[in-house]
N, C-alpha and C positions, 0 to 999 in steps of 0.2 A: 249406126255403128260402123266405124272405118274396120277393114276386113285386111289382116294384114299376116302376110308370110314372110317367114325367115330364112333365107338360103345363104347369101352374103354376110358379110362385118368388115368392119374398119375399124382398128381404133388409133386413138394418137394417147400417147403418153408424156406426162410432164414428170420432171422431177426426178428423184433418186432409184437408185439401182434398184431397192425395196419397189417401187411401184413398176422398174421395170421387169422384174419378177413376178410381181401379181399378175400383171397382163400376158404374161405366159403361163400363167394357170388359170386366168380365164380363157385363154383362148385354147387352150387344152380345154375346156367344158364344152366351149363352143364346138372346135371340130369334132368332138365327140355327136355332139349333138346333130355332124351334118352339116354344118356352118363353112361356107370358103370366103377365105380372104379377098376380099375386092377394094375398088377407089373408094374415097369419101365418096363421091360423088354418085354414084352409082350401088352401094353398099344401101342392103335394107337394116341394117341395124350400125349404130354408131356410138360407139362406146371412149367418152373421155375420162381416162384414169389420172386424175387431178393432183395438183399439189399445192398447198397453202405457207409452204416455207416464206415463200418471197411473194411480194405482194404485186409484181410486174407477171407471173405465173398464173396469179390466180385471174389479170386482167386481161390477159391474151385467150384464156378458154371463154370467159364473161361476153369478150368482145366475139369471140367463134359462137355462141349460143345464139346472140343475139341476133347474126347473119343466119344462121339455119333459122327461126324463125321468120325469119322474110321469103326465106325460100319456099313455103308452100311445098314440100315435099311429102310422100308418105312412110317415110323411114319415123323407127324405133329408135330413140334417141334418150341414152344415158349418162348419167356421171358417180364414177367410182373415184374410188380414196380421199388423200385428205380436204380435200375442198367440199367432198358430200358429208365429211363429220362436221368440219365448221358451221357448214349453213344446212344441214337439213335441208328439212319439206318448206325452209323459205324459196328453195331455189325455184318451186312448182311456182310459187308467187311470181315470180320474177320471168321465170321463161315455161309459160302454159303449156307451149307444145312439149315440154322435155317428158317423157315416159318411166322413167323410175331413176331414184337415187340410192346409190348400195355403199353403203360403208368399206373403210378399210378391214374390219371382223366380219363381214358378210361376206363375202368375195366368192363362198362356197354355196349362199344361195342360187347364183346367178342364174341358174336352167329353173327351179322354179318362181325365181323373178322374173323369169321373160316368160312364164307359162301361164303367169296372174296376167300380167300385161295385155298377152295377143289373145286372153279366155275373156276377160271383164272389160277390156277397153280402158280402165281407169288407171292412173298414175298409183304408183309402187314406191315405198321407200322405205331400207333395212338399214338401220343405223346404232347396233348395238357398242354399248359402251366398253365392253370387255371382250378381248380374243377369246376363245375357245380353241384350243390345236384339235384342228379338225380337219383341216385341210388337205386337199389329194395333192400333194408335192408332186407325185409319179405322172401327171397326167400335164406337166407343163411343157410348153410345145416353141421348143427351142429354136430358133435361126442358126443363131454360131456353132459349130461343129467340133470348135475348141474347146473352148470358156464355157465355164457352165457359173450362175450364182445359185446359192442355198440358203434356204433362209436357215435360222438356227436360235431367233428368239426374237421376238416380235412387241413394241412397244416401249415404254421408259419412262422411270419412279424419278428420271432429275428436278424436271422439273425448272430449268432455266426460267429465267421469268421473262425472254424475249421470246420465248419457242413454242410454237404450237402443238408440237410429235404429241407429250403425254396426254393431251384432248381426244385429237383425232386418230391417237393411234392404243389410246390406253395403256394401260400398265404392264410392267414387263412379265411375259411369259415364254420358258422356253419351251424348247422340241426336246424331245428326249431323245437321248444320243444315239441309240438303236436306228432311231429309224431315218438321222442324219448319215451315219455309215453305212446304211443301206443306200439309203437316195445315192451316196458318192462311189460307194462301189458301181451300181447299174451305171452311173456318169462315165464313169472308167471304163465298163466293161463295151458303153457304146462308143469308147471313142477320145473321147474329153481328155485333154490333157491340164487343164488347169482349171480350180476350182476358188470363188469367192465366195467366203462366211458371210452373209448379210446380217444387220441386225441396231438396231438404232442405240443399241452399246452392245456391241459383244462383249465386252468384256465383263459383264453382267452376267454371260452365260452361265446357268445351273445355282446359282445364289436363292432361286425362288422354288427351287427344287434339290435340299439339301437330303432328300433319301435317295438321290442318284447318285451322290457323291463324285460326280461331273462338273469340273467345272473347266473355264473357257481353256487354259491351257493342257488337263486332263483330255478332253476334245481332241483337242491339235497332236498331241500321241496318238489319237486312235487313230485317226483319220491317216495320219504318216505313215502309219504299217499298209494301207492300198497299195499292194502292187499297180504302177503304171502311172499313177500320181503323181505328176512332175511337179505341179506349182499349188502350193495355196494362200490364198492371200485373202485380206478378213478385214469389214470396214462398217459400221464407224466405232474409235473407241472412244473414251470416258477416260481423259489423264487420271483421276482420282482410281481408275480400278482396275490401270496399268500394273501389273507384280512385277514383282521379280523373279516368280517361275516363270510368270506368261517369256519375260526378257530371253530369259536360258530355254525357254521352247524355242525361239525365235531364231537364236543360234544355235542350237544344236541339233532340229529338224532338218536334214537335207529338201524336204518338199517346201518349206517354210520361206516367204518371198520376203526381202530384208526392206520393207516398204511399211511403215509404222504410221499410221493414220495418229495424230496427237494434236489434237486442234485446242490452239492456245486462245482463242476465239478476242482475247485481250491483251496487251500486258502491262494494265493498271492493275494494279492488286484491290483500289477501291471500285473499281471499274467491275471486276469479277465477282467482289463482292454482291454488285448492286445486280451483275447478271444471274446469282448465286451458282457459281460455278464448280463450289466448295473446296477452291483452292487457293491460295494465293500466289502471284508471280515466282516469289523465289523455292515455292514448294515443285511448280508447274519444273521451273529452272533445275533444280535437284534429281526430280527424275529422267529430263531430259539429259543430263550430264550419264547417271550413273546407264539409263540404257547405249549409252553410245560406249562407255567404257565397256559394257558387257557384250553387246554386239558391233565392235567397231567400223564395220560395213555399212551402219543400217542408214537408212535414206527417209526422212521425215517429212510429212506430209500436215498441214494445218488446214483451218477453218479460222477467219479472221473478220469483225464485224467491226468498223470505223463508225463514225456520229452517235455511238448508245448515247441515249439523255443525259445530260450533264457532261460527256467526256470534255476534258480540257484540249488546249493543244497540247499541251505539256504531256499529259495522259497516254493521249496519241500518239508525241516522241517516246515513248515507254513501249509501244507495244512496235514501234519501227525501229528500236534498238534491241527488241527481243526477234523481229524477223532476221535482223541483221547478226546478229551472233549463233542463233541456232542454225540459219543455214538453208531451210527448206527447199524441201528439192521438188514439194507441189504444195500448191496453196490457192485457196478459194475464196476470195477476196469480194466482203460484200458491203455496201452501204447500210445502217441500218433501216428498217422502215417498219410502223407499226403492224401491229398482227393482233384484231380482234382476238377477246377471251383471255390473252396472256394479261400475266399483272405490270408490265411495264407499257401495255396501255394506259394506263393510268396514270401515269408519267409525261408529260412535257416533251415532245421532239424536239428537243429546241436546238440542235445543231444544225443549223442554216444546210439550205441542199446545195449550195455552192463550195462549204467547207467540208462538208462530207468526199463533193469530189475531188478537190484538191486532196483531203488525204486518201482517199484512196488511188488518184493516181499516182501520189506520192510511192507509196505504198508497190504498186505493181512496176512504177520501175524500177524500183530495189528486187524485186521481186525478176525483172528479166534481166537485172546484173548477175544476181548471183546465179540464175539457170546458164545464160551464158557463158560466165568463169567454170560455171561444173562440169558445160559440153565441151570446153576447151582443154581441160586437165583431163578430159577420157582421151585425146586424141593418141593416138599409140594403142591403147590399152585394148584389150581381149574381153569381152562381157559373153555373158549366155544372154541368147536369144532365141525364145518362142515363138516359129516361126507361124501366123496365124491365116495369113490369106497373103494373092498374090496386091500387089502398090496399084494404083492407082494408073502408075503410067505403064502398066503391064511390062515392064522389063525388070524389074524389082519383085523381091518378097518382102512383107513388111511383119513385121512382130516386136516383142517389148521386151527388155531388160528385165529383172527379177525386182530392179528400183523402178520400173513404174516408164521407162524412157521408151520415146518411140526410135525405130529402128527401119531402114530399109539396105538391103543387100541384094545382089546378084547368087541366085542361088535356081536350082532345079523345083519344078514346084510339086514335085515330089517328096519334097522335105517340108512341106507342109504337115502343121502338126510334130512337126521336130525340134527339142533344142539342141541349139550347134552353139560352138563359139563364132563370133563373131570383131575382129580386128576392126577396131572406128579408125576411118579415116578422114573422114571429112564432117560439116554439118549444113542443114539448109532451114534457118529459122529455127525451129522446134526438133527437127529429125535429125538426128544423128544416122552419118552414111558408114555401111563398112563393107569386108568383103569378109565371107566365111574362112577361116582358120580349119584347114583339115586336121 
C-alpha cells in the first residue's frame, strides 16, 4: 500500500464563475485542513474542478489526466464538478491512477474524501444527484480583495435540450436570504467593494422557496441597504424570468450594476423552440425593448450558439439581425457541439464544421463593430470606475465600468478599491483609456 501525505494542492479550474467559487470553498477546507498552495508539479494533491459545457473543455482536462498518468508520480489526484457528474466512476475506467471523483453537490464532503482515500488506499467517488444547502460559504478563500462571488441558488429545472447544467448540477435550489446577507455583509465588513450573485438562473431565486417570500429582486433590496456596497452585479439570467420588478430594481438600486446578462442563445423562433427555450424571438424582442425603455442606460449582455441541428442559413441571418439591432455590449459566442445525456444528442449535427465557422466569425465581427462604435461614442464622456488593482504596465490603475468595460487610468494606488469618475480619452483594442475627473 502506497503511504501517502498531504501538505501541498494545486488546483486548475475550468469553466464558469460557479466552479470558480467552489474552488474557493474547496480550498477554504483544504487550508483549514493545513493544506498550502504549491506548483502542479510539485503539489501532493491535484484537484481539477471540471466543466462539461463545451466539449473542447472537457478534452483539455482528458488530455491533462492522460499526461499525469504517464508521469508515475505519487500525488492524490481528483476531479470535481461538472465533468465528475457526466462520467462518474467511468472516469476510474479510463484513468486508474485518478483517486476520487466528487460531484458538484459533494463539494462539502471533500476532507472526508481525502480521509477514505489516504486511510484505504482505494478510489472514492461522491456523486449525488440533488444539492443539499449545506455548504460552509464563510470558509471560502479568496485571492481578490475587491470582487467577491456569492452563490445564491444552485442548479436548473430548464432544461434546454443542448445543455448539460440540469444533469450535473440538479435541480434548482436556493440559499435562504439570511444567510446570503450575512455572507455580504462580512464581504463588506472585510473590505470587498463589489459583489456577484451567482446562480445558473437567478432569476429563479426563491420560486422553490415560496414560505420565504424572497424572491430574486426582493434580494437585491436586501442586499442594497449594506452599508459600503458599491456594486452588485448577478449572472446567469433566464429571459423568460426576467420581471418587471427585477427591471425597476435594476434602476432604482444605487448599488445595482446596469450590465443585464439576457442571453438570446438564437434568434430563430423555430430554432428556440427546438432548444426549448420557452420563448419565442419576438417575446425575447418585447422584453428586451420594454427593459431598455425602463432602465435606459442598461448595457446587454448575451449567450449565442451557431450550427444547432437543422439551423438554416436563413435561421442564422435571424439571430445576426437580432445581435444587430439589440446592440450587445458582451457576447459569448459559441459553435454548437454535442453533449452526451442532453436530448439534442439525439439529433443529427448536421451543420458542417466549416459552416459553423463561417457563421460564427460572421457573427464576432458584427460583434467587434458594434464594441468598437460603443468605445468610440464614450470618447468625452465621464463613467464610474472600480478601481481593482494596479495595470499591467505598472503605470496605470485598471478597473471596470458598472457596464462590464475595462478601464485603465493614471491614478494613486491608493485609490484602489475606490470608485472615482473617470473621463475616456482614448482606447487600445478592448481598453478604454482615461484620466480621473476630481
Amino acid at each position: 500500500m502506497k503511504k501517502r501525505n498531504l501538505s501541498t494542492y494545486h488546483f486548475r479550474t475550468y469553466g464558469c464563475q460557479m466552479n470558480e467559487l467552489d474552488t474557493e470553498i474547496m480550498v477554504g477546507i483544504l487550508k483549514q485542513r493545513g493544506l498550502e498552495e504549491s506548483s502542479e508539479e510539485d503539489a501532493d494533491l491535484l484537484i481539477f474542478n471540471t466543466c462539461s459545457i463545451r466539449d473542447l473543455a472537457e478534452r483539455k482536462v482528458m488530455g491533462k489526466l492522460g499526461q499525469l498518468g504517464r508521469r508515475q508520480k505519487n500525488q492524490v489526484i481528483g476531479v470535481t464538478g461538472c465533468m465528475a457528474m457526466a462520467k462518474k466512476s467511468s472516469l476510474f475506467r479510463k484513468f486508474p491512477h485518478l483517486d476520487f471523483v466528487l460531484g458538484t453537490n459533494n463539494i462539502s464532503n471533500l476532507d472526508a474524501v481525502l480521509d477514505e482515500v489516504l486511510t484505504t488506499n482505494t478510489q472514492v467517488f461522491r456523486t449525488e444527484d440533488r444539492f443539499e444547502e449545506n455548504l460552509d460559504y464563510f470558509i471560502a478563500h479568496r485571492k481578490d480583495p475587491i470582487k467577491a462571488h456569492v452563490s445564491i441558488i444552485r442548479g436548473c429545472d430548464k432544461f434546454c435540450t443542448y445543455c448539460v447544467v440540469p444533469y450535473t448540477r440538479g435541480q434548482e435550489v436556493s440559499r435562504s436570504p439570511d444567510s446570503i446577507v450575512e455572507e455580504c455583509q462580512k464581504l463588506v465588513d472585510a473590505g470587498y467593494k463589489e459583489i456577484t450573485l451567482l446562480g445558473q438562473n437567478v432569476n429563479s431565486y426563491g420560486k422553490d422557496q415560496k414560505e420565504w417570500n424572497c424572491l430574486f429582486h426582493d434580494l437585491l433590496y436586501r442586499l442594497d441597504k449594506i452599508p459600503g456596497l458599491l456594486r452588485i452585479r448577478f449572472m446567469t439570467s433566464h429571459p423568460v424570468d426576467i420581471t418587471k420588478e427585477l427591471m425597476y430594481a435594476i434602476r432604482d438600486l444605487p448599488s445595482s450594476c446596469n450590465l443585464v446578462h439576457f442571453p438570446v442563445q438564437a434568434g430563430s423562433s423555430r430554432i428556440l423552440k427546438k432548444m426549448h427555450r420557452i420563448y419565442t424571438k419576438e417575446e425575447y424582442l418585447e422584453k428586451v425593448a420594454l427593459l431598455k425603455e425602463i432602465v435606459p442606460n442598461v448595457a446587454l449582455g448575451t449567450d449565442i450558439i451557431v450550427g444547432f441541428p437543422t439551423e438554416t442559413r436563413e435561421e442564422f441571418e435571424e439571430t445576426y439581425k437580432v445581435f444587430e439591432d439589440v446592440g450587445y455590449d458582451v457576447a459569448f459566442l459559441y459553435t454548437y457541439s454535442p453533449r452526451k445525456g442532453t436530448p439534442a444528442m439525439r439529433w443529427k449535427d448536421d451543420v458542417s464544421p466549416e459552416e459553423k465557422d463561417f457563421r460564427l466569425k460572421k457573427l464576432m465581427d458584427l460583434y467587434a463593430t458594434i464594441a468598437a462604435e460603443k468605445r468610440s461614442h464614450m470618447l468625452g464622456a465621464s463613467v464610474q470606475v472600480l478601481l481593482e488593482r494596479e495595470n499591467k504596465d505598472q503605470k496605470h490603475l485598471y478597473g471596470r465600468t458598472r457596464c462590464w468595460k475595462k478601464v485603465i487610468c493614471e491614478a494613486d494606488p491608493s485609490q484602489i478599491g475606490q470608485e472615482v469618475s473617470v473621463k475616456i480619452t482614448g482606447f487600445h483594442h478592448q481598453t478604454l483609456i482615461g484620466e480621473v475627473v476630481s
